[in-house]
LUMLO-288034 format. One record per residue (C-alpha): residue in one letter; x, y, z; residue number from 0. Coordinates in steps of 0.001 Angstrom, whole numbers, plus 524288, in hexadecimal, padded with zeros to 5 digits. Layout:
N
<pavo><zaba>A</zaba><X>X</X><Y>Y</Y><Z>Z</Z><keza>NUM</keza></pavo>
...
//
This chain:
145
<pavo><zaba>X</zaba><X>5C797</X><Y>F0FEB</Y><Z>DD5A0</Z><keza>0</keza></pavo>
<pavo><zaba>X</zaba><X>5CFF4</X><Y>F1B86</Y><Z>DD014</Z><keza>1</keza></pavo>
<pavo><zaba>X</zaba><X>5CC36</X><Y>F1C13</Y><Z>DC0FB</Z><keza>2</keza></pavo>
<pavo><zaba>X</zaba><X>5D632</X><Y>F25DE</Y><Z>DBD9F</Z><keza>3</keza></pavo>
<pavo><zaba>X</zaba><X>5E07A</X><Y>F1CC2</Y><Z>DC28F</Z><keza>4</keza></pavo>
<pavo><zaba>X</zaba><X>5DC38</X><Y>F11F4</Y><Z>DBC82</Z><keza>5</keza></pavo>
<pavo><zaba>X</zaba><X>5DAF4</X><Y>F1874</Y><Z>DAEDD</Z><keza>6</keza></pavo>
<pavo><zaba>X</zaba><X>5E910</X><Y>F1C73</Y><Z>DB2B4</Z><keza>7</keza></pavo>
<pavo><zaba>X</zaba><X>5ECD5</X><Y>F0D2C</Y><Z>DB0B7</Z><keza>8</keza></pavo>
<pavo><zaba>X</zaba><X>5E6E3</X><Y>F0AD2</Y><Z>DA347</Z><keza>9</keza></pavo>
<pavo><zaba>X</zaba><X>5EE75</X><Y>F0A66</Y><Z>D976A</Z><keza>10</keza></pavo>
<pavo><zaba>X</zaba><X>5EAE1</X><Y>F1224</Y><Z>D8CD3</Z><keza>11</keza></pavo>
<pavo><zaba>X</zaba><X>5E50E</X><Y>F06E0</Y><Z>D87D1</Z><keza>12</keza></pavo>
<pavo><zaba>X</zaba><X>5DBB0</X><Y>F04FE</Y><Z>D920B</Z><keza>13</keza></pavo>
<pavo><zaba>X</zaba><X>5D969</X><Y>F13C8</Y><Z>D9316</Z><keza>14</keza></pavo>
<pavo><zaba>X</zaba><X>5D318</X><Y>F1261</Y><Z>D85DA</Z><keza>15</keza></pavo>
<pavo><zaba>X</zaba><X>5CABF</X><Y>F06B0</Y><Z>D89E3</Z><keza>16</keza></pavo>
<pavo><zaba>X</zaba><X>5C5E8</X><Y>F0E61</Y><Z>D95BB</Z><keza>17</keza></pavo>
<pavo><zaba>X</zaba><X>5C0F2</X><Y>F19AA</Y><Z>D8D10</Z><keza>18</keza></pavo>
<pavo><zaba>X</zaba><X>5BBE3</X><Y>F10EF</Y><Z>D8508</Z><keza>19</keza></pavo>
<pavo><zaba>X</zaba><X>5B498</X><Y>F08DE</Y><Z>D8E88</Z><keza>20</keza></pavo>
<pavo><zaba>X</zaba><X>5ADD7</X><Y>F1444</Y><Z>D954A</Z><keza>21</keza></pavo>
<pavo><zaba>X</zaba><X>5AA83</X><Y>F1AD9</Y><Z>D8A35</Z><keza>22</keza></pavo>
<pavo><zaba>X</zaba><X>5A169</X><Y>F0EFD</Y><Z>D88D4</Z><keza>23</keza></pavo>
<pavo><zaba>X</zaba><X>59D2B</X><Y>F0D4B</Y><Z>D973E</Z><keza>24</keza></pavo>
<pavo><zaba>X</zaba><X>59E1F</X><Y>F1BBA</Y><Z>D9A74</Z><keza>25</keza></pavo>
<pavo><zaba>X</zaba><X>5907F</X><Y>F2084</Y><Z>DA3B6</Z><keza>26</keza></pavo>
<pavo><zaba>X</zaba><X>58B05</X><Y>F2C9B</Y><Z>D9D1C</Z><keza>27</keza></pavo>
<pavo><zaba>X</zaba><X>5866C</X><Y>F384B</Y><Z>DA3CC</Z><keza>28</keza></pavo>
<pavo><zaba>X</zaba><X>57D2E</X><Y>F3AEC</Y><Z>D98E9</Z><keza>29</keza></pavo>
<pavo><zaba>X</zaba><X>57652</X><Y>F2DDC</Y><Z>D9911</Z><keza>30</keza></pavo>
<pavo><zaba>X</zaba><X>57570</X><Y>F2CB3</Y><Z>DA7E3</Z><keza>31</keza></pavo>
<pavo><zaba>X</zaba><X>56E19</X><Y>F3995</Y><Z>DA94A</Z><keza>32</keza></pavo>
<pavo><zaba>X</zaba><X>5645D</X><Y>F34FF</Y><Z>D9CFB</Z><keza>33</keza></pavo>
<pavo><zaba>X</zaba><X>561CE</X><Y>F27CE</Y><Z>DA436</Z><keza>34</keza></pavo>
<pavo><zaba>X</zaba><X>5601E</X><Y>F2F7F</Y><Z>DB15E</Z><keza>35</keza></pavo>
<pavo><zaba>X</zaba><X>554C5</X><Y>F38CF</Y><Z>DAAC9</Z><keza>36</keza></pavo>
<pavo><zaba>X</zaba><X>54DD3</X><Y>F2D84</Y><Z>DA2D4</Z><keza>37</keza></pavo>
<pavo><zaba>X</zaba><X>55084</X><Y>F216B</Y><Z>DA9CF</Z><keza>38</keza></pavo>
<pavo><zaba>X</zaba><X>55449</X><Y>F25FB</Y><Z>DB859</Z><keza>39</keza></pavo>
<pavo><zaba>X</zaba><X>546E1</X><Y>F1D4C</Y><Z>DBE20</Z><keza>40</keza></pavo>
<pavo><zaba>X</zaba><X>54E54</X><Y>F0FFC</Y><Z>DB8CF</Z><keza>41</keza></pavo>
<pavo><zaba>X</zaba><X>55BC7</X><Y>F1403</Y><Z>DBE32</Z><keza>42</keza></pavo>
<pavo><zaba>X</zaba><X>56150</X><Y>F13AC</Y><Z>DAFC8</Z><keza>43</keza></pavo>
<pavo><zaba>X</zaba><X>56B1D</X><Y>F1F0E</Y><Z>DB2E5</Z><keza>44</keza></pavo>
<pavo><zaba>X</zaba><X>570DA</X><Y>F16A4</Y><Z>DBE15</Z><keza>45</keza></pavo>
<pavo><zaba>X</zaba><X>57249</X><Y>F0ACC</Y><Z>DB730</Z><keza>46</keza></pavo>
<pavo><zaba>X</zaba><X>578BA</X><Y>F1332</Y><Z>DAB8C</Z><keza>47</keza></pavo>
<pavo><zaba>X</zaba><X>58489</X><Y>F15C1</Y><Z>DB602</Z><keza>48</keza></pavo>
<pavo><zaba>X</zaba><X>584E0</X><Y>F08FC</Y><Z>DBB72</Z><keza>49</keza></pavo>
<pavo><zaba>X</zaba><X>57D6A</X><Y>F0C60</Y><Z>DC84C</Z><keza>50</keza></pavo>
<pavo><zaba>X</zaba><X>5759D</X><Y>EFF75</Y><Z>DC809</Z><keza>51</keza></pavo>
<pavo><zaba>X</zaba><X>57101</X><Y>F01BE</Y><Z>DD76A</Z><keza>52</keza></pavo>
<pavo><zaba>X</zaba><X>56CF7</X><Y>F0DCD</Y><Z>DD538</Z><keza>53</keza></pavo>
<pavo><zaba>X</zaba><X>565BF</X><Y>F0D3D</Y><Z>DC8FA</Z><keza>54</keza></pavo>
<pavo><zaba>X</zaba><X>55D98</X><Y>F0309</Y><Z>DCFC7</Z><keza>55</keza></pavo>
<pavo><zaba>X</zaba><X>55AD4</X><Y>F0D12</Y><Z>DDA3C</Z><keza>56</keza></pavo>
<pavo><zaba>X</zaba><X>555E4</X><Y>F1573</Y><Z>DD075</Z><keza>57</keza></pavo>
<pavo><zaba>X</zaba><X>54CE8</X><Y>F0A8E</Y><Z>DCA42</Z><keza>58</keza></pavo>
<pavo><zaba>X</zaba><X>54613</X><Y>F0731</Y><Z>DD84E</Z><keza>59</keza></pavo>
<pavo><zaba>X</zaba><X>545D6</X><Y>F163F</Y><Z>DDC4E</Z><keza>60</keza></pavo>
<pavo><zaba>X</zaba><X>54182</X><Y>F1C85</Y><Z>DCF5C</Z><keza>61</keza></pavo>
<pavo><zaba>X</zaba><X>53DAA</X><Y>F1262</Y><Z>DC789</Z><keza>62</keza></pavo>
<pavo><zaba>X</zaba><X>5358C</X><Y>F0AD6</Y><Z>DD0DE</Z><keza>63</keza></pavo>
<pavo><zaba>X</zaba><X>52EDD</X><Y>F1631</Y><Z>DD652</Z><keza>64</keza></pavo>
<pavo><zaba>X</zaba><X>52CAE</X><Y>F1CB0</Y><Z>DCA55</Z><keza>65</keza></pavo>
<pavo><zaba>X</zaba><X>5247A</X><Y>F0F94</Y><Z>DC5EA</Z><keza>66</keza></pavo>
<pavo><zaba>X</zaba><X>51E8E</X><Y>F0E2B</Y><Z>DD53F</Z><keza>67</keza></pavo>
<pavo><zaba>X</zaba><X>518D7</X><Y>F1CCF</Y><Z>DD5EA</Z><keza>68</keza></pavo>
<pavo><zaba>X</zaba><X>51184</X><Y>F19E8</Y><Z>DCAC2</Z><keza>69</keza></pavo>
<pavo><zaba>X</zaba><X>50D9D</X><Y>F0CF8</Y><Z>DCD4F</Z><keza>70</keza></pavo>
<pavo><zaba>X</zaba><X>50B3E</X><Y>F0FC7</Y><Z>DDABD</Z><keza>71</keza></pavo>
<pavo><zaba>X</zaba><X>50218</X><Y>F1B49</Y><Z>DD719</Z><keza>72</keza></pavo>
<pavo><zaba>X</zaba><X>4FB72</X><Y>F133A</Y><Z>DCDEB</Z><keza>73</keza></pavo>
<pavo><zaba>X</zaba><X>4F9D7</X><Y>F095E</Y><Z>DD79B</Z><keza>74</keza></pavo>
<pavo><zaba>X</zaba><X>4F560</X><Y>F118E</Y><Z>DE14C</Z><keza>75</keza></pavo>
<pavo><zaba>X</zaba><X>4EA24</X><Y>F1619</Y><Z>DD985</Z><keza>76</keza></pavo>
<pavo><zaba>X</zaba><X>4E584</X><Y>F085C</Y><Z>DD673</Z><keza>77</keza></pavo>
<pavo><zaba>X</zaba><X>4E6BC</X><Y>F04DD</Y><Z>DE4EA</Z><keza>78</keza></pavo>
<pavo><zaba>X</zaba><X>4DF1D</X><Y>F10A7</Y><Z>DE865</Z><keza>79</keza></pavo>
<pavo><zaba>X</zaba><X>4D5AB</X><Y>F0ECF</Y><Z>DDECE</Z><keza>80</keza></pavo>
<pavo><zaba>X</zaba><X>4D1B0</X><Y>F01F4</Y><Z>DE2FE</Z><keza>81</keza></pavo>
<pavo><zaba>X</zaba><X>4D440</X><Y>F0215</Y><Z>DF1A7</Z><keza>82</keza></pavo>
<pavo><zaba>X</zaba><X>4DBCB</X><Y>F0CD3</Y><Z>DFBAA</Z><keza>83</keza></pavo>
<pavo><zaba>X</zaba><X>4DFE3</X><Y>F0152</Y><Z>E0295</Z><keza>84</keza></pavo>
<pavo><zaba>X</zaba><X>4ED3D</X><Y>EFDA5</Y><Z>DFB0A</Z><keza>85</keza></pavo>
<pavo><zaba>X</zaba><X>4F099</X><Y>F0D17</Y><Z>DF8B0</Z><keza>86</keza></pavo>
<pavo><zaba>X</zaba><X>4FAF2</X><Y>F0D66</Y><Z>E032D</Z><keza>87</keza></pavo>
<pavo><zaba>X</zaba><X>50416</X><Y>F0386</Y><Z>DFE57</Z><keza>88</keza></pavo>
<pavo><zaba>X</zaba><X>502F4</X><Y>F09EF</Y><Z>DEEFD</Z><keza>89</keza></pavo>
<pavo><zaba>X</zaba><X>504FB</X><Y>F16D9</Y><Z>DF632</Z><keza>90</keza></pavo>
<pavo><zaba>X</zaba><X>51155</X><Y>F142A</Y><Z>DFE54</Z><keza>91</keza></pavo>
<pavo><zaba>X</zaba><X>51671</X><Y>F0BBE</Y><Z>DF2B3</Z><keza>92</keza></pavo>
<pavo><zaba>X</zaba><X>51611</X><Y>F17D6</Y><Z>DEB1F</Z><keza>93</keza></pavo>
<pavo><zaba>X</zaba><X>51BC8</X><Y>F2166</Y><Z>DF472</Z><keza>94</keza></pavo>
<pavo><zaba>X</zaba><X>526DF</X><Y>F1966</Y><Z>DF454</Z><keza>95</keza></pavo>
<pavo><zaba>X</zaba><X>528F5</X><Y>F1876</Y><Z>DE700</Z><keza>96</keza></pavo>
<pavo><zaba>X</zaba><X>528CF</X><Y>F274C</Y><Z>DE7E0</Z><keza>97</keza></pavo>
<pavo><zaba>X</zaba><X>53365</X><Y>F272F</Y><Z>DF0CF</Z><keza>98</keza></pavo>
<pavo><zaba>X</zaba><X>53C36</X><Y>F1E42</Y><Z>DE920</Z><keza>99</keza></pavo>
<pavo><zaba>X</zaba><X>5392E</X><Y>F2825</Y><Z>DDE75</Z><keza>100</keza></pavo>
<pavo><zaba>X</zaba><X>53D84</X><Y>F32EA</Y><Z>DE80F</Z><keza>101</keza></pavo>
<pavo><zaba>X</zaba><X>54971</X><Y>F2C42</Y><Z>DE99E</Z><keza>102</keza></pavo>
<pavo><zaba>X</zaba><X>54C46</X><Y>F2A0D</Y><Z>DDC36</Z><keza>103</keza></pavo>
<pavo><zaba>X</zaba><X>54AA6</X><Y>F3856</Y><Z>DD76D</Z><keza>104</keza></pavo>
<pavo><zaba>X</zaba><X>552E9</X><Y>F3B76</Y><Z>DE432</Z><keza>105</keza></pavo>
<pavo><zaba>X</zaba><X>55D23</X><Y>F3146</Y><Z>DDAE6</Z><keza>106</keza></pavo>
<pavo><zaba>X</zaba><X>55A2D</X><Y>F3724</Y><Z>DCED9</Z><keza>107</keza></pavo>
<pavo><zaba>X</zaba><X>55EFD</X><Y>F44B5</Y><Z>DD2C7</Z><keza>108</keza></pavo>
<pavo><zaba>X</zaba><X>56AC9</X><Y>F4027</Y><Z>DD942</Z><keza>109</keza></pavo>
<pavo><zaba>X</zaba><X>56E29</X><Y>F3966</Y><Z>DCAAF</Z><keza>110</keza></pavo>
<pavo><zaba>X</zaba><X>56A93</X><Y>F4456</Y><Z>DC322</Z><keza>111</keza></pavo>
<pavo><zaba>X</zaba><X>575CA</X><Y>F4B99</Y><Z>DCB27</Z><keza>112</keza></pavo>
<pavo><zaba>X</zaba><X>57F82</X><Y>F431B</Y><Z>DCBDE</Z><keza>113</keza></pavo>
<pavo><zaba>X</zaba><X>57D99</X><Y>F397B</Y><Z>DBF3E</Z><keza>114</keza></pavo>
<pavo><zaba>X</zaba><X>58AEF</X><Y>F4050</Y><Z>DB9C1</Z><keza>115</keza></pavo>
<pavo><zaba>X</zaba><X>59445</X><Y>F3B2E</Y><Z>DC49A</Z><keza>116</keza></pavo>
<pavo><zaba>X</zaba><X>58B17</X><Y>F2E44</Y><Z>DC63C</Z><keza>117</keza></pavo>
<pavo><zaba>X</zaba><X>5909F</X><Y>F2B22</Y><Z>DB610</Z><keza>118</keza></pavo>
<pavo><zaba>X</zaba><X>59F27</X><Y>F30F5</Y><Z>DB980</Z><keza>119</keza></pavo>
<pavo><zaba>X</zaba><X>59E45</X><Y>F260E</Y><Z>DC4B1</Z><keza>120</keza></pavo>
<pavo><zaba>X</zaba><X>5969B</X><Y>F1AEC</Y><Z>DBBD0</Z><keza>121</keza></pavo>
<pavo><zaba>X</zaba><X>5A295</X><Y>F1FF1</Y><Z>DB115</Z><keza>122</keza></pavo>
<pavo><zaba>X</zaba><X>5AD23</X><Y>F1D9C</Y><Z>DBCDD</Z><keza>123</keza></pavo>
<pavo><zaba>X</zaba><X>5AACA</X><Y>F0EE4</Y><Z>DBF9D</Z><keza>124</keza></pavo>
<pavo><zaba>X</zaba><X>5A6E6</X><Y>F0D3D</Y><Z>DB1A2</Z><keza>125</keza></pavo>
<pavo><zaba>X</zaba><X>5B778</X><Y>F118C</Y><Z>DAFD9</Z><keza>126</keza></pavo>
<pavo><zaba>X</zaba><X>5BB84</X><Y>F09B1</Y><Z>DBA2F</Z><keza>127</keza></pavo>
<pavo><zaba>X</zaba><X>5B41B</X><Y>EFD74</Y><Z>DB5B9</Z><keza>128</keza></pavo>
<pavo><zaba>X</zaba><X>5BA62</X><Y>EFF58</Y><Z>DA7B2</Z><keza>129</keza></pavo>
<pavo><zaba>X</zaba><X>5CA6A</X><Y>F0223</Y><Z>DAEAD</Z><keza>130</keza></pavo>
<pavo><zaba>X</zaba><X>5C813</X><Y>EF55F</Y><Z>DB770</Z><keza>131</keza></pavo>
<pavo><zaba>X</zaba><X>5C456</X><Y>EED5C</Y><Z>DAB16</Z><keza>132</keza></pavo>
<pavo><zaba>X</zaba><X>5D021</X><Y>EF242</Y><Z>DA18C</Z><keza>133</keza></pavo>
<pavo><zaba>X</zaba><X>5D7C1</X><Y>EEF16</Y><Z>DAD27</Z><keza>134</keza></pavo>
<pavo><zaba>X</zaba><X>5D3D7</X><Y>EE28C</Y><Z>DB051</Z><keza>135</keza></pavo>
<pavo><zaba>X</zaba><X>5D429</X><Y>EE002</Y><Z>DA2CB</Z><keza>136</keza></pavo>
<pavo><zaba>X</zaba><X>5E222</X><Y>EE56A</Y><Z>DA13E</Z><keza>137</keza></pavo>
<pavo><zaba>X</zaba><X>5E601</X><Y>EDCBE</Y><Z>DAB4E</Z><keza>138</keza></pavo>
<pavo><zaba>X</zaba><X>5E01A</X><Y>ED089</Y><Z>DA5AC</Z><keza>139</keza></pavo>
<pavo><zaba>X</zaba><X>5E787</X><Y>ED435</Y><Z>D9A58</Z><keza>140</keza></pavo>
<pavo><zaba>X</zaba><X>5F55D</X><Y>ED4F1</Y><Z>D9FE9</Z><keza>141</keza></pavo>
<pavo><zaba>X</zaba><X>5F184</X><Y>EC748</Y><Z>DA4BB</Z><keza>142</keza></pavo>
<pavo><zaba>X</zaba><X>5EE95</X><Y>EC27B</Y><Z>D9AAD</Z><keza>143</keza></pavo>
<pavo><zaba>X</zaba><X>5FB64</X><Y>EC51F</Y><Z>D940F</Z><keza>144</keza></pavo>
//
């Protein structure tokens, strides 16, 4: 879908509910990068734009293995300390949570580079949600009459 040719269509009238429409539902730059530094592990930045997939990618790479190193390690000591013979299992559960970690820092970067075109896309179908609605809304008014 061409935006600029379907702003082309609106009235004046429907030009001014646009603006006013995304100025209300407009992503933020500013806000994506502050939930990407503080709240990256949960996927909050991702969620922010709408990315509902990928934010839950973040919560099982970063967030999961954030919780499982730590829980691992500390379960790896209690195993150890009363028996060698579970260590393995603790061991390999932790490795991988180090590797989902891996792989979510790998993530991280890639947002922390490209967040700015990530909210000029979000903003993009965020537009074209609010055209298709005056539209159809336009239309259900010449209907109606």
């Amino acid at each position: 879908m061409d935006i600029n040719k379907d702003k082309l269509t609106l009235s004046g009238n429907q030009l001014t509910i646009l603006d006013s429409e995304m100025g209300k539902a407009k992503r933020s730059t500013g806000v994506a990068y502050f939930l990407l530094i503080l709240l990256s592990p949960f996927g909050a930045h991702q969620f922010y734009l709408g990315n509902f997939l990928r934010g839950v990618i973040y919560l099982i790479t970063l967030g999961v293995s954030f919780f499982g190193v730590f829980i691992g390690f500390g379960l790896q000591a209690l195993v150890g300390a009363l028996n060698s013979t579970g260590s393995n299992i603790v061991g390999i559960s932790t490795l991988a949570a180090i590797v989902a970690g891996l792989l979510g820092v790998v993530m991280w970067l890639y947002d922390l580079f490209t967040l700015p075109s990530q909210v000029d896309r979000a903003n993009e179908t965020i537009e074209a949600e609010i055209i298709t609605q005056i539209k159809l809304k336009s239309t259900i008014d010449k209907t109606a009459a």
